[in-house]
C-alpha positions as CSV (number, residue, x, y, z in Angstrom):
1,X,0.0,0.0,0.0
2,X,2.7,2.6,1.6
3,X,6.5,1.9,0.4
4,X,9.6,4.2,1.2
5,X,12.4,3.6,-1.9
6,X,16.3,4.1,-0.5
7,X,18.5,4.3,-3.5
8,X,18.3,6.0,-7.1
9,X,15.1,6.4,-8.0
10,X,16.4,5.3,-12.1
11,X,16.7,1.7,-11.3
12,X,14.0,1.3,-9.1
13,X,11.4,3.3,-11.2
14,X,12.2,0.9,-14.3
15,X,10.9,-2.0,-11.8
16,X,7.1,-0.2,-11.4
17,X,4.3,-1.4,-13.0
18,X,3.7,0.9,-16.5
19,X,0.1,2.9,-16.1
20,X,-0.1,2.3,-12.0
21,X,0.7,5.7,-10.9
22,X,-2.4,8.4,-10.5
23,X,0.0,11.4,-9.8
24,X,3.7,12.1,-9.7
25,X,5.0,15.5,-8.0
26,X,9.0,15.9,-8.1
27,X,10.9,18.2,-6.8
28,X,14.0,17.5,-8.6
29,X,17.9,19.0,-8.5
30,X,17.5,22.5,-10.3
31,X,20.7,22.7,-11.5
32,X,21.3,25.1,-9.4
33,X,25.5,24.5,-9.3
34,X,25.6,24.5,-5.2
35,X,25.6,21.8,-3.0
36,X,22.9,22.1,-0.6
37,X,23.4,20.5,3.4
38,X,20.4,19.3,5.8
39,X,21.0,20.8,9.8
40,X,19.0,18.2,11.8
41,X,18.0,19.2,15.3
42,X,17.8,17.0,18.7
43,X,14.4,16.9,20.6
44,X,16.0,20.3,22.7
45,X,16.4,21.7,19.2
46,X,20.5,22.1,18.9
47,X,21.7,21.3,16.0
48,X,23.4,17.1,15.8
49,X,26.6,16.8,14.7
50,X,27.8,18.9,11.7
51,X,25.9,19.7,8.7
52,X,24.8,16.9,5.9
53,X,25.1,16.7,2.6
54,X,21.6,16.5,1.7
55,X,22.4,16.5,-2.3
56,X,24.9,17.9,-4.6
57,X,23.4,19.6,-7.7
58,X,26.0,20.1,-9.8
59,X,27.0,18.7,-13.0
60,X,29.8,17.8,-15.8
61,X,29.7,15.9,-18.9
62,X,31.0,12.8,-19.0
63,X,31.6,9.5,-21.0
64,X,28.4,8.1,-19.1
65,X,26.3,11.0,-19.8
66,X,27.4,11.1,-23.9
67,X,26.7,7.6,-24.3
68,X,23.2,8.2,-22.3
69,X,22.6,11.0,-24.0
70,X,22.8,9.1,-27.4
71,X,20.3,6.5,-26.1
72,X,17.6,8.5,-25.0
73,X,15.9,8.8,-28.6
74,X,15.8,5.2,-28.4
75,X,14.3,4.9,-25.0
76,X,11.7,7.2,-26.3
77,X,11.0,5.0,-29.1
78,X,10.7,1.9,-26.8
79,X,7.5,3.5,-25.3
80,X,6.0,5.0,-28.4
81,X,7.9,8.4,-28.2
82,X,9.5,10.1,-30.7
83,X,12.3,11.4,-30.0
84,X,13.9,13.2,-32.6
85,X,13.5,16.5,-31.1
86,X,16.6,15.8,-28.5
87,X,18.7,15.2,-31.1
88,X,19.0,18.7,-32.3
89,X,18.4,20.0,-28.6
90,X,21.7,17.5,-27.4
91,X,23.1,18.6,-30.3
92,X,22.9,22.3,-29.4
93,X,23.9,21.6,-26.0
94,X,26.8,19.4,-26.4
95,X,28.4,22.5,-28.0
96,X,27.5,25.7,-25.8
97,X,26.5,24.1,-22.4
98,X,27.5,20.7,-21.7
99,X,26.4,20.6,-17.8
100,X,23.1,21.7,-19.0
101,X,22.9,18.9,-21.5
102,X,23.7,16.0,-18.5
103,X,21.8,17.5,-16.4
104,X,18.5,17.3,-19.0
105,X,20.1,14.1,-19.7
106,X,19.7,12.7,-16.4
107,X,16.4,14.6,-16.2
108,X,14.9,13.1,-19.4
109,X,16.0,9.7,-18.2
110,X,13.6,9.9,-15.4
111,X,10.7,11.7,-17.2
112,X,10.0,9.1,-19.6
113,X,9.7,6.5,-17.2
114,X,7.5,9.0,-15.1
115,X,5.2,8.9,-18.6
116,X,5.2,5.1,-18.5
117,X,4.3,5.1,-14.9
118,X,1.1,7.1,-15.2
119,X,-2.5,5.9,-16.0
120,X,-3.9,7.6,-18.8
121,X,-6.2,10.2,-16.7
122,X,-3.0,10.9,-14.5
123,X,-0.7,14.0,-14.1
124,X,2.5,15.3,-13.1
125,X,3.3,18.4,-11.3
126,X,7.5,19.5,-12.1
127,X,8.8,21.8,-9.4
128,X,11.7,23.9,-10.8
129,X,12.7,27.6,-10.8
130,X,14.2,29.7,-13.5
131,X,17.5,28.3,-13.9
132,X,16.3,25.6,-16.3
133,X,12.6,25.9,-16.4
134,X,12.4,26.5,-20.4
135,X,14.6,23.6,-20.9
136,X,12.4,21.4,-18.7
137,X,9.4,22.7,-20.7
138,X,10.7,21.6,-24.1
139,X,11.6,18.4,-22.5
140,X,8.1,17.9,-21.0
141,X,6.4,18.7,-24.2
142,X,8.6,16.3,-26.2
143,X,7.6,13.2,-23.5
144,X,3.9,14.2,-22.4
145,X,3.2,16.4,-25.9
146,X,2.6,19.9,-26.2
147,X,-1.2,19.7,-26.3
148,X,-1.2,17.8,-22.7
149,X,0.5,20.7,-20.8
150,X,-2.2,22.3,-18.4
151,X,-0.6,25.1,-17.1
152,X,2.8,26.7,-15.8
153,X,2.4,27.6,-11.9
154,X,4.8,30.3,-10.2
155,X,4.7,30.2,-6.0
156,X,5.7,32.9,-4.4
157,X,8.5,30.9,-2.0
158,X,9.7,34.0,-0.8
159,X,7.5,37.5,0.5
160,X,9.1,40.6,0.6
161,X,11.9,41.6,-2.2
162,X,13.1,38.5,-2.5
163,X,16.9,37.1,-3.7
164,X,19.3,40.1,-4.7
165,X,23.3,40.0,-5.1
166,X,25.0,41.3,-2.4
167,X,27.1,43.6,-4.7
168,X,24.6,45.5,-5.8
169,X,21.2,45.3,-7.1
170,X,21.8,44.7,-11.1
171,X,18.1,42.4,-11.3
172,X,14.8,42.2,-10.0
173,X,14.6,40.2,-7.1
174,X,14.0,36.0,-7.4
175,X,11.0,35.1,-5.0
176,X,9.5,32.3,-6.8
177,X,9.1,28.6,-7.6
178,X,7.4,27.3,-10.4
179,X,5.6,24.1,-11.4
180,X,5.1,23.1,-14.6
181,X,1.5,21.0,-14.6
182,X,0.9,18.2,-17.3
183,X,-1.6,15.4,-17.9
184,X,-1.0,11.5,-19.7
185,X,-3.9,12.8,-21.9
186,X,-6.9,14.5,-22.3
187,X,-9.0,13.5,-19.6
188,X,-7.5,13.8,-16.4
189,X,-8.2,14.6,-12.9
190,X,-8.9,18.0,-11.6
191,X,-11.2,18.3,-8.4
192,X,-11.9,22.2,-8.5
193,X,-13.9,22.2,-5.4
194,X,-11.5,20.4,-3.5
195,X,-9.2,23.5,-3.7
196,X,-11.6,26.4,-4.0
197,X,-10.9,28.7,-2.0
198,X,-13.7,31.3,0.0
199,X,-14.5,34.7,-1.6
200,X,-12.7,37.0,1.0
201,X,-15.7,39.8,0.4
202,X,-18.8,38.3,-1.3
203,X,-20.7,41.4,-1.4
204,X,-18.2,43.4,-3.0
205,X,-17.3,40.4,-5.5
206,X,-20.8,40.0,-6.0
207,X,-22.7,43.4,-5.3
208,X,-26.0,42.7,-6.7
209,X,-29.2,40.7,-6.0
210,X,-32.5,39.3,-7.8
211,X,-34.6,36.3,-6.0
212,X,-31.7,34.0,-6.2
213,X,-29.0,35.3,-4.5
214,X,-26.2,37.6,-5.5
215,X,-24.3,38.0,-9.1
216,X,-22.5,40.5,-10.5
217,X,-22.5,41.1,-14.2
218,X,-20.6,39.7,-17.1
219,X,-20.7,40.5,-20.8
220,X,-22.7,38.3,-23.1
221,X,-19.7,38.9,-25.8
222,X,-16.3,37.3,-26.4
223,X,-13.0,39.5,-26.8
224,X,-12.9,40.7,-30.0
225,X,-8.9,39.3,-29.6
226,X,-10.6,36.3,-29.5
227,X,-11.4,36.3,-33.4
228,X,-14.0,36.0,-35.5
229,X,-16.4,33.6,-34.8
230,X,-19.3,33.4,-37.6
231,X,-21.3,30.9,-36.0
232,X,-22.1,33.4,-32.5
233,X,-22.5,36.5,-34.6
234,X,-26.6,36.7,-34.8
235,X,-29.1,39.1,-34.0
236,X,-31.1,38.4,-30.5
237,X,-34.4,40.9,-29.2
238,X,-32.3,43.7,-32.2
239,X,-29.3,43.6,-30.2
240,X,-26.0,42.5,-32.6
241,X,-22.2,41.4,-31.3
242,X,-20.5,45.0,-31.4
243,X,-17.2,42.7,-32.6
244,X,-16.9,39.5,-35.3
245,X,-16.3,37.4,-31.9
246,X,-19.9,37.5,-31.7
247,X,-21.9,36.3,-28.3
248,X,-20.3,33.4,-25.6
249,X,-22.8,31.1,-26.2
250,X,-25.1,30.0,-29.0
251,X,-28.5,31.7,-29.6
252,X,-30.2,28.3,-28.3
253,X,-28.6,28.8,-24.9
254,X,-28.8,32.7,-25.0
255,X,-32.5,32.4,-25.2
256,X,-32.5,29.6,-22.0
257,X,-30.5,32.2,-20.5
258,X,-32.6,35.2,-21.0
259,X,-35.5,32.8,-19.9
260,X,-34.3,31.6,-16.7
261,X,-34.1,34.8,-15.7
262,X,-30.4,34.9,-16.0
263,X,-29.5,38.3,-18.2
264,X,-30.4,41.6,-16.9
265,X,-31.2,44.1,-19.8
266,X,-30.3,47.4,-19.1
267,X,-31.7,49.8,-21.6
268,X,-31.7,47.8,-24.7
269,X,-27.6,46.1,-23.4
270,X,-27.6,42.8,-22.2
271,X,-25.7,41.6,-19.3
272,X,-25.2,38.0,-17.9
273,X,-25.6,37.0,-14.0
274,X,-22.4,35.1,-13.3
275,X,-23.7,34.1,-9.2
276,X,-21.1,33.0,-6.6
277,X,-20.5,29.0,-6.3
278,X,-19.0,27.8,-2.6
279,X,-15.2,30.0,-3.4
280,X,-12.8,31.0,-5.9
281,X,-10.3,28.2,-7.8
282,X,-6.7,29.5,-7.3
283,X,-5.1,31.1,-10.6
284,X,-1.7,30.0,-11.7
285,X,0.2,32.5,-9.5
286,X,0.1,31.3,-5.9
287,X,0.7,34.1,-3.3
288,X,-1.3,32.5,-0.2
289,X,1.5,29.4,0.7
290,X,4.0,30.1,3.2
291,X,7.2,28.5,3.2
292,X,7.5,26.1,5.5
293,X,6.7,27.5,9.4
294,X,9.4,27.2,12.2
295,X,7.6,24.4,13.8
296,X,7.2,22.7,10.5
297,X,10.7,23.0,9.7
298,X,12.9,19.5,9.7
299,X,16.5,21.0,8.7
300,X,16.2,19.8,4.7
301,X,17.6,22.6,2.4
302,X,14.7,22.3,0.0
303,X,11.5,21.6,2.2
304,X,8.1,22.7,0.6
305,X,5.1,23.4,2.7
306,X,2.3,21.2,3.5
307,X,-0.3,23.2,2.1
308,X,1.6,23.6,-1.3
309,X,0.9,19.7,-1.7
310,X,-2.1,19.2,-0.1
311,X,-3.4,21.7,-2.7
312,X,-1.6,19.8,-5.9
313,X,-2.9,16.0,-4.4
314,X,-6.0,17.4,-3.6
315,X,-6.5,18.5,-6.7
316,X,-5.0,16.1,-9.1
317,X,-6.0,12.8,-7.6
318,X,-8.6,11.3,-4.9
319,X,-8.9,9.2,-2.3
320,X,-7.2,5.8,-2.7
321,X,-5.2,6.8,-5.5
322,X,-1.6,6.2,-5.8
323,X,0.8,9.7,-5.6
324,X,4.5,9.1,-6.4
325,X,7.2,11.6,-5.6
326,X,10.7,10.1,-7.0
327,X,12.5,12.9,-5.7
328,X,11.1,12.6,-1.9
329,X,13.5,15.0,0.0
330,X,12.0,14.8,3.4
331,X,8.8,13.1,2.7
332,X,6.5,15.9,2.5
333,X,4.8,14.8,-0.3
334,X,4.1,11.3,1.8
335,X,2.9,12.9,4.8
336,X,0.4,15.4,2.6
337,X,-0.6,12.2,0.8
338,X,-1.0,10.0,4.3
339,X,-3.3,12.8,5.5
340,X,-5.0,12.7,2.3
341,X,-6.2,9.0,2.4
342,X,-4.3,8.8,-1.1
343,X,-1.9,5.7,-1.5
């Protein structure tokens, strides 16, 4: 039901079952050059010992990496991948950056077992920063395809001004995470209740009222960036699209709309009643997740919050599924899952 892995997550990955996994979250190396140490504490909270290496992310080219490197379009052909598209990436690399190229080696490795490992209605959550984010992106959309990725998440890690060089400022300041969300396929799991969050002012979110409830009011017609669109572009009670967009909805469901008592005509303008539901899904830029608290705090370099995983397994999978972090650091993807009632 519940296993803990020890060793490198390659070799024992290949072992899994293919399509058994609901949803992988990793919070992998970011090539980051540094080597990062864990400080654990006693019960009395003094530090044991000296610091740990907790992991070294740093990375050089080798013989090992070339020859892997070679064998990756293969690998992607063994599981109905094609793979062409590292060759010119590699290629590119292998030229101007070769610690980049073995550390997407060793990256892509991984990821297309990850693919395997996933049911067809699963997903995978990448945790990364800026360092090699668009890099991780082309990989991801050469393994999972372009058409599965569902979004590109940045956490504010840090509040305030964030990361700036201590001789001089020369940048903006570096206070964020991001996660790069995709899905095995088109139908996948995504529990938006689970995660919505309460409206922190529903009357001024909301400010008016009919017999049902509260709404506020939304335009009947698409962005006119959103092109033309022939087919929504009719006349309804003499009022036309003012843009080749035309309306949001066909004239079928306008008029079910209008009849249900959900437009409000001012004048001769139509408006639509959008009405509150139980709270607010979360956009892709996450501002409300703390780092991890003192008291949450175990000593690992790297930890991530509670709450940033509950929200991701919450979302992404349900009770009983299988969750999979290869990465682990100090299990707080286990414990959110545990808590969860997700395998």
């Amino acid at each position: 039901m519940n296993r803990l892995y020890y060793g490198d997550n390659l070799t024992i990955m290949q072992e899994m079952e293919s399509a058994s996994v609901d949803l992988i979250y990793l919070d992998p190396p970011f090539n980051s050059n540094r080597d990062y140490h864990a400080i654990y504490k006693s019960e009395t909270g003094r530090p044991i010992n000296a610091q740990v290496v907790a992991f070294t992310d740093q990375w050089e080219y080798t013989a090992r990496t070339e020859a892997a490197s070679k064998e990756l379009p293969h690998a992607m052909a063994a599981v109905g991948i094609d793979g062409t598209w590292w060759l010119g990436l590699a290629s590119m690399l292998r030229a101007s950056d070769p610690p980049l190229l073995a550390y997407l080696t060793y990256m892509t490795e991984r990821l297309i077992i990850m693919r395997r490992l996933l049911k067809p209605t699963g997903s995978l959550y990448l945790h990364c920063d800026d360092e090699a984010v668009h890099y991780l992106k082309i990989v991801l959309d050469g393994i999972f395809g372009r058409t599965n990725f569902r979004n590109q998440i940045a956490w504010q890690r840090i509040k305030g001004a964030g990361k700036r060089s201590q001789h001089g400022i020369k940048n903006y300041g570096r206070s964020s995470d991001i996660l790069l969300f995709y899905s095995a396929g088109k139908t996948y799991t995504f529990n938006a209740q689970a995660i919505s969050l309460l409206y922190a002012d529903i009357e001024k979110s909301f400010p008016f009222t009919d017999k049902k409830g509260r709404y506020k009011r939304r335009s009947p017609f698409r962005p006119p960036g959103l092109g033309p669109r022939p087919n929504l572009c009719y006349e309804y009670k003499g009022v036309f699209p003012p843009h080749p967009s035309g309306w949001t909805v066909k004239e079928s469901k306008l008029a079910a709309l209008d009849k249900a008592g959900e437009l409000e005509w001012i004048g001769q303008k139509p408006w639509r009643k959008q009405r509150p539901s139980s709270g607010i899904v979360p956009n892709n830029i996450w501002t409300d997740i703390n780092p991890p608290s003192k008291s949450e705090r175990l000593g690992y370099p790297t930890q991530k919050p509670l709450k940033l995983l509950d929200r991701i397994i919450k979302a992404s999978s349900n009770e009983g599924d299988l969750v999979l972090d290869p990465f682990c650091g100090c299990a707080t993807t286990i414990e959110a899952a545990h808590r969860l009632n997700r395998r």
